[in-house]
N, C-alpha and C positions, 0 to 999 in steps of 0.2 A: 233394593240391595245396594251395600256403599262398594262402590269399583273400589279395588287394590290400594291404587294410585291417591284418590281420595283419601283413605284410612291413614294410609304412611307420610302425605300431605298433610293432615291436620295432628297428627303424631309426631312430625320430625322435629320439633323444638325442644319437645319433652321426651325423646325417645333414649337419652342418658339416664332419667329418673328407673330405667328398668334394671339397673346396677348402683352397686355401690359405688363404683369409679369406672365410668366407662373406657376409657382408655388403658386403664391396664388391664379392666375384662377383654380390649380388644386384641392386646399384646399375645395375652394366654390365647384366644381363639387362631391369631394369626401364628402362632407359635406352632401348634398343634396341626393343621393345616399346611405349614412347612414341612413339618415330621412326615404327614403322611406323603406331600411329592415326593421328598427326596429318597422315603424310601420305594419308590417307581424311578427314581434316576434323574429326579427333577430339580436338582439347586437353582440358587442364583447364579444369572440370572436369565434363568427359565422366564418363557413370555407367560402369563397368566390372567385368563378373563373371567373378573368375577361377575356372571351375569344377570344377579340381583344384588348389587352390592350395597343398598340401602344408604345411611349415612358413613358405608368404609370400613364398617368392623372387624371385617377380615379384609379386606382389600388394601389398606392404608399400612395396615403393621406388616401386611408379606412384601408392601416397598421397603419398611423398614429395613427387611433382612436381605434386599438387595433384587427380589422380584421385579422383571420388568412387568409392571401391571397396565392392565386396564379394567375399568367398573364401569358397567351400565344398570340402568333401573328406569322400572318405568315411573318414579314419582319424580318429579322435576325439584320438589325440594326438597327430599333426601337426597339427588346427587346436587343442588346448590350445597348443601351443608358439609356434603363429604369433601366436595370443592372445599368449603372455608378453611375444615379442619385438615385437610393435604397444605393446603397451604400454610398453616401456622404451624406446623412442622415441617415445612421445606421438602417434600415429598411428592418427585416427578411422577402425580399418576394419572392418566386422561381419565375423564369420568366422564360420560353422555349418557344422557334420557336413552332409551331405547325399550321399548316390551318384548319380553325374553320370546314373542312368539311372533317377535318379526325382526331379531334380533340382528340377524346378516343383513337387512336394509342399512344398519347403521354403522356396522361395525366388519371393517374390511381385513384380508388376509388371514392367515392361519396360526393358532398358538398352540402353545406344547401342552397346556392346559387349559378347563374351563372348570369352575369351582360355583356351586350357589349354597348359601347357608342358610339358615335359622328359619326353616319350615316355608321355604319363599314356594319351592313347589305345589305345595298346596291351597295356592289359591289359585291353580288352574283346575275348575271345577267340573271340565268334562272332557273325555277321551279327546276328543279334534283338539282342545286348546294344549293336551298336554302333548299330542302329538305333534303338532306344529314346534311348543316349545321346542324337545328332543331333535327332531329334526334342522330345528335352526341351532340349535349348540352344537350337534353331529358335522355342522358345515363348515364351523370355525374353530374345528380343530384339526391339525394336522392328526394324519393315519396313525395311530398307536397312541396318541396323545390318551389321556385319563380325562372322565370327568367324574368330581366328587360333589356330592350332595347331600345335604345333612335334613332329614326330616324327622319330626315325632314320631315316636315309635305308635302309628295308627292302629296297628295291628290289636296289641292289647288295650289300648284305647276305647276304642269302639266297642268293646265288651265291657268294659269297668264304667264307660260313659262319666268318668268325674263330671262334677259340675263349674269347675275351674281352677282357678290359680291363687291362693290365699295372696292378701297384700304384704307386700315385703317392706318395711322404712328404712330406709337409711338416715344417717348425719345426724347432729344431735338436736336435741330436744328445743323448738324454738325455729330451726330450720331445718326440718326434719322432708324428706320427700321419698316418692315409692310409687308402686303400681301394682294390682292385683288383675284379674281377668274373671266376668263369670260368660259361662258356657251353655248353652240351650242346643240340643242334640236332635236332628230330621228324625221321625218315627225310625226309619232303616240304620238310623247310624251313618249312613253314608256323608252327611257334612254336618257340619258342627259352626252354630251364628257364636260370636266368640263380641263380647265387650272389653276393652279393657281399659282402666280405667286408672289414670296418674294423680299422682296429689301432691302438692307442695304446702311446705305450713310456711304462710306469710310472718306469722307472729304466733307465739305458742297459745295452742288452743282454735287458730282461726286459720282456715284450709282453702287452698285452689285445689276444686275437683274439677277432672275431664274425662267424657268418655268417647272411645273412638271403635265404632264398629265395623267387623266385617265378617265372609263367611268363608269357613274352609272347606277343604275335601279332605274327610277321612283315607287317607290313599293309604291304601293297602300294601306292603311289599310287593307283593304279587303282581301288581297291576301294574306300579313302575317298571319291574324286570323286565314284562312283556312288552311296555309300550319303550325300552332303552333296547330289546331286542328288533324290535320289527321297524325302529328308526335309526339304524344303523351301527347299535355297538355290539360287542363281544365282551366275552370273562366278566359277565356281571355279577357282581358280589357282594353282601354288608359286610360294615363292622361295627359290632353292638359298642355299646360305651366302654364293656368289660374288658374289651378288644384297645380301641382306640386312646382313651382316655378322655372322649370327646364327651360333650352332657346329649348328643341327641345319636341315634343309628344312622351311620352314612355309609349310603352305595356308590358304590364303585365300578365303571363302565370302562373300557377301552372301546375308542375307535376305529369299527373294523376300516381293513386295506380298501 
């Protein structure tokens, strides 16, 4: 099985090809993401830990709007990269290695927030790993502080079992590049081995393909609520897309007193 770390290691170079423009896809997610702190009471410049922050996609654009941030990840270069692209934007944001489930080793004091996005939760693939996580984000937040987290909606997932994510191309014809995913589902539904696969056209007609694998956990709503209760939050709750305007379902925890 390919570790986390691995996948988004041999992914991070190519991990723009999954947009049309990744920087303004990141503006909108960091946008949206804004929206939901501050309606919890959270402006700038709210402390905020994004603690799967991959190459910055949400993390980089909530400095833009004045967020004191910090990003951890456990791939060492998705946060070199997020490093490069903070810096070619002028953008004071600490970014450190750290694994969301030993996450207070590395990452000291308290913030008003902790935020993880784009289905990072589900690659802790079994109860302890997910508990550990919750518990070490429960530690680095001050009491009442929010945490938000954006996951596939598992739920109906796991009963429709697709088989993946059609290829999307971008840019024109000649340098054209994209990425699709396919999907191979555990007899249970419980995880899901997931490929995906980027391509850039060198010269029209003739293609760089890659593929980078790894495995999820179909996690359940359920399962998260319970293990965000029993590791320390309160008032857990979604909001569907209908709700937020976000493209994936994110729950929402406060940290109990």
């Amino acid at each position: 099985m390919t570790r986390p770390e691995d996948f988004y290691d041999g992914l991070v170079s190519e991990y723009h090809f999954l947009f049309e423009d990744w920087w303004s896809a990141a503006l909108w997610h960091g946008g949206i993401i804004a929206e939901l702190l501050a309606a919890r009471g959270l402006s700038a410049p709210a402390r905020v830990l994004d603690c799967t922050c991959g190459i910055g996609t949400q993390a980089l654009p909530l400095a833009v709007l004045g967020y004191s941030v910090t990003g951890t990840d456990l791939s060492q270069g998705a946060i070199e990269r997020a490093r490069s692209e903070a810096r070619a934007r002028g953008l004071p944001v600490d970014l450190e290695v750290a694994d969301i489930r030993r996450l207070r080793e590395v990452v000291k004091g308290h913030f008003d927030a902790v935020i993880s996005c784009d289905n990072a939760l589900a690659h802790l693939l079994t109860d302890e790993d997910l508990d550990q996580a919750i518990d070490n984000i429960r530690a680095c937040l001050r009491p009442g502080g929010p945490f938000l987290a954006t996951i596939r909606d598992y739920d109906a997932l796991a009963v429709d079992r697709p088989r993946g994510i059609p290829i999307a191309l971008y840019g024109p014809k000649g340098g054209r590049r994209g990425s699709g995913q396919a999907w191979a589902w555990s007899p249970d539904g419980d995880q899901v081995d997931i490929t995906l696969f980027t391509l850039a056209e060198r010269t029209e007609g003739t293609w760089n393909v890659a593929a980078h694998e790894t495995t999820l956990r179909a996690l359940p709503r359920a399962v998260l609520d319970a293990a965000l209760t029993k590791n320390g939050f309160e008032a857990v709750h979604w909001l569907m897309p209908q709700d937020s305007g976000y493209y994936q379902p994110i729950v929402v925890a406060v940290a109990a007193a």
